[in-house]
C-alpha positions as CSV (number, residue, x, y, z in Angstrom):
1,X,6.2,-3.7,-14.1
2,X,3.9,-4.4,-11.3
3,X,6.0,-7.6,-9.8
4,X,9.4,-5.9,-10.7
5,X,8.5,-2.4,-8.6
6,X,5.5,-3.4,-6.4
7,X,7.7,-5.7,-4.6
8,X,10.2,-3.4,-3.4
9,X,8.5,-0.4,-2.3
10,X,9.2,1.6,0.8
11,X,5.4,1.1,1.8
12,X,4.1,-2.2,0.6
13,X,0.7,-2.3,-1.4
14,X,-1.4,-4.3,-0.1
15,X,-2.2,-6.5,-2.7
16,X,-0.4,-6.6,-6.4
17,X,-2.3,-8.4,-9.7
18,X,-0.4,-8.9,-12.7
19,X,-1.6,-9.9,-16.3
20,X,1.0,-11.4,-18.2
21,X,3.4,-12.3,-15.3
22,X,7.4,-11.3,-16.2
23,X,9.2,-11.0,-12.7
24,X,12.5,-9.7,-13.8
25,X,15.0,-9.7,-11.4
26,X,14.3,-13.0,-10.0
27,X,18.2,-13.5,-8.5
28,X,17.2,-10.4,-7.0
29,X,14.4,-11.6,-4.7
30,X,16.7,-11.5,-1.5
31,X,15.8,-7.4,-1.8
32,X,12.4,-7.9,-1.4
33,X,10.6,-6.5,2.3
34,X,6.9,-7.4,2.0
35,X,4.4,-10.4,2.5
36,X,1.6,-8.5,0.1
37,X,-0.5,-11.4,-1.6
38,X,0.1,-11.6,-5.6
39,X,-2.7,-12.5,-8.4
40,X,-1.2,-13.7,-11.5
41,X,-3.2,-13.9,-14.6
42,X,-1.1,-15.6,-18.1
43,X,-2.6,-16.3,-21.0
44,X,-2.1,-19.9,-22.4
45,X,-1.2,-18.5,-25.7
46,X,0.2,-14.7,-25.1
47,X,2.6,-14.6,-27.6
48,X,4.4,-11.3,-25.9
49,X,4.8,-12.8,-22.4
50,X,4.5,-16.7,-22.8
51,X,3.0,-18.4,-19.9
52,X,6.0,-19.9,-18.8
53,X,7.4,-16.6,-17.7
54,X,4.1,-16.5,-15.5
55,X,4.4,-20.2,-13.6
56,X,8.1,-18.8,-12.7
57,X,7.3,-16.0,-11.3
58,X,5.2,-17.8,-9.6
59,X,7.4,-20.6,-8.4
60,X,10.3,-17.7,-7.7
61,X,7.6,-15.7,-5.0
62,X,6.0,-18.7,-3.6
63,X,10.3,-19.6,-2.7
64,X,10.6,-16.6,-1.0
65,X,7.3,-16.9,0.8
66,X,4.9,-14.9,-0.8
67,X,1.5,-15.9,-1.1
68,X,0.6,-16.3,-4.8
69,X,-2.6,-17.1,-6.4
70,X,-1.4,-18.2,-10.3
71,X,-3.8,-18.7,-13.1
72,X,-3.4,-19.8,-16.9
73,X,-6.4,-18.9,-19.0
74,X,-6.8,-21.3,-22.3
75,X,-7.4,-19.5,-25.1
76,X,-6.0,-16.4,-24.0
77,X,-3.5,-14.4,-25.8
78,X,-1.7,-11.4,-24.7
79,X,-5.1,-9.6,-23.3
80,X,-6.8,-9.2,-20.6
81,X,-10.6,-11.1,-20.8
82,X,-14.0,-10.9,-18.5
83,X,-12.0,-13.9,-17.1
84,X,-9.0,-11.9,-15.4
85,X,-11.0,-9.2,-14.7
86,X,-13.3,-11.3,-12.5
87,X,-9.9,-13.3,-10.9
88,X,-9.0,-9.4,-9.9
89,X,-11.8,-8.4,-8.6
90,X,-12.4,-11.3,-6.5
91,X,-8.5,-11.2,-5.3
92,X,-8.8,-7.5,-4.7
93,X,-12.0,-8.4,-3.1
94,X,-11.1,-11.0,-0.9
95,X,-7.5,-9.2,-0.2
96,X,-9.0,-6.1,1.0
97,X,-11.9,-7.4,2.9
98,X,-8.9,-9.5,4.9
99,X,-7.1,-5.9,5.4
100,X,-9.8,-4.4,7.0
101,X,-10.8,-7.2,9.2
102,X,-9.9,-6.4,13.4
């Protein structure tokens, strides 16, 4: 949800993390308006969305130019651990800070 509708809004966000990393609509990338930075966060084993859906998504934005930070956590399942939680606040972190900067 968060790749397939925070990449087309009106008013871009200005940053977009998602765990478990389906991009749907990948032939669709051409309708895309915004340079926002993405976090992707996949768990090795999710058994719901498996990781390979993640490193496409990945591969699909970084093709149309978007600037995207991808991680794979071992031993991960469909879940969301102190592990992503700490890649999101450090990306939102670091994102935001780089917003605000003059």
């Amino acid at each position: 949800m968060t790749l397939q509708c925070g990449l087309r809004r009106t008013t871009p966000p200005a940053a977009l993390i998602a765990y478990s990393g389906l991009l749907p609509g990948v032939d669709r990338l051409n309708r895309i308006n915004t340079n926002t930075p993405v976090l992707i966060v996949n768990g090795a084993e999710d058994d719901v969305v498996a990781s390979y859906h993640g490193r496409a998504a990945r591969d699909a934005l970084a093709a149309a130019g978007l600037q995207v930070d991808y991680h794979e956590l071992e031993g991960l399942g469909h879940a969301i651990d102190d592990r992503g939680l700490s890649l999101g606040g450090s990306f939102l972190k670091s994102t935001l800070s780089a917003e605000i900067q003059p």
